[in-house]
N, C-alpha and C positions, 0 to 999 in steps of 0.2 A: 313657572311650573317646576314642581319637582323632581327631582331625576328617579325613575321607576327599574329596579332592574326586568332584564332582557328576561327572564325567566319568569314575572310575573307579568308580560306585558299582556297577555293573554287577557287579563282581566279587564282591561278596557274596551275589549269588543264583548258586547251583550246582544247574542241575535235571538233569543227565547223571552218567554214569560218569566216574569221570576216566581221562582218552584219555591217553599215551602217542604225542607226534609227533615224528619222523624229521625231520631236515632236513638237506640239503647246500647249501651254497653257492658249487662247485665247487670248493672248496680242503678243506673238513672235516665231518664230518658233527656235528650236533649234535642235542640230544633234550632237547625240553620237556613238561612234565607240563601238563595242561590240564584246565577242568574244566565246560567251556563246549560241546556238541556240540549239531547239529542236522542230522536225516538231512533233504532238501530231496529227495526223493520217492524214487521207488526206481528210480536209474538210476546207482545208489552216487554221488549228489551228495551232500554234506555243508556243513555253517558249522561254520566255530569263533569264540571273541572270541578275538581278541588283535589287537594295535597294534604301532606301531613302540617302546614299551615292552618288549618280548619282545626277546632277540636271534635267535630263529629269524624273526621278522619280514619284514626282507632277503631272505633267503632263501624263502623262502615267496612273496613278491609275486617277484622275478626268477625262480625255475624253477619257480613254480607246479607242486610235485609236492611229496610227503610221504608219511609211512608211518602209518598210527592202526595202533595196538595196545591192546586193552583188556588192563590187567592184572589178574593174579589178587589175592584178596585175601592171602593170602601174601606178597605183593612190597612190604604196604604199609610195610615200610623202605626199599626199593630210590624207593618214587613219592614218599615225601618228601624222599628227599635228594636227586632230582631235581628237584623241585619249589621245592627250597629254596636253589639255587644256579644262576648264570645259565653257559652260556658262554661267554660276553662274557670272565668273569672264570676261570671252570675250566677251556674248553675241554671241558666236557662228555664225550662221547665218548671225546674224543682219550684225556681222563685216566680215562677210565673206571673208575672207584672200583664201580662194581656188576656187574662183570662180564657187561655186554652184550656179547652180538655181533654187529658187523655180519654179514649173511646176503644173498649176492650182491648187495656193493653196486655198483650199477650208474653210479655216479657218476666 
């Protein structure tokens, strides 16, 4: 086993679906697989984990706005080859390899 630091260990517990999040950062939209959710009561408030590790990160703390999407279990090729590669480096979306579509994006 790998030694994992104490500040990431958090990511080995996964008690949600995994979410599916949208992000702009007013030049391009990009889209991370997550697997961290928490509904924070019912007034559609929500938590996610992620840190300035993530490159949707930026983006999420400047326009505070995002899309969840739960996917089907069908898609689970489309949620690991998302999940397995950042934007930082593919540009996500932009190169869209899964055939998403953006859907009125208001960005």
């Amino acid at each position: 086993m790998d030694p994992l630091p104490l500040s990431r260990a958090f990511t080995l517990i996964e008690p949600g679906p995994v979410v599916l999040v949208t992000t702009h950062d007013g030049t391009k939209p990009n889209i991370m697989t997550i697997t961290w959710t928490m509904a924070r009561g019912f007034d559609a408030e929500f938590a996610l984990t992620t840190g300035p590790w993530n490159h949707s990160w930026a983006a999420l703390c400047d326009r505070r706005d995002c899309v969840l999407a739960i996917p089907t279990a069908e898609m689970i090729d489309t949620v690991v080859g998302i999940g397995t590669c950042s934007g930082a480096d593919t540009g996500s979306v932009a190169q869209n390899p899964w055939g998403i579509h953006l859907v009125n994006p208001v960005w």
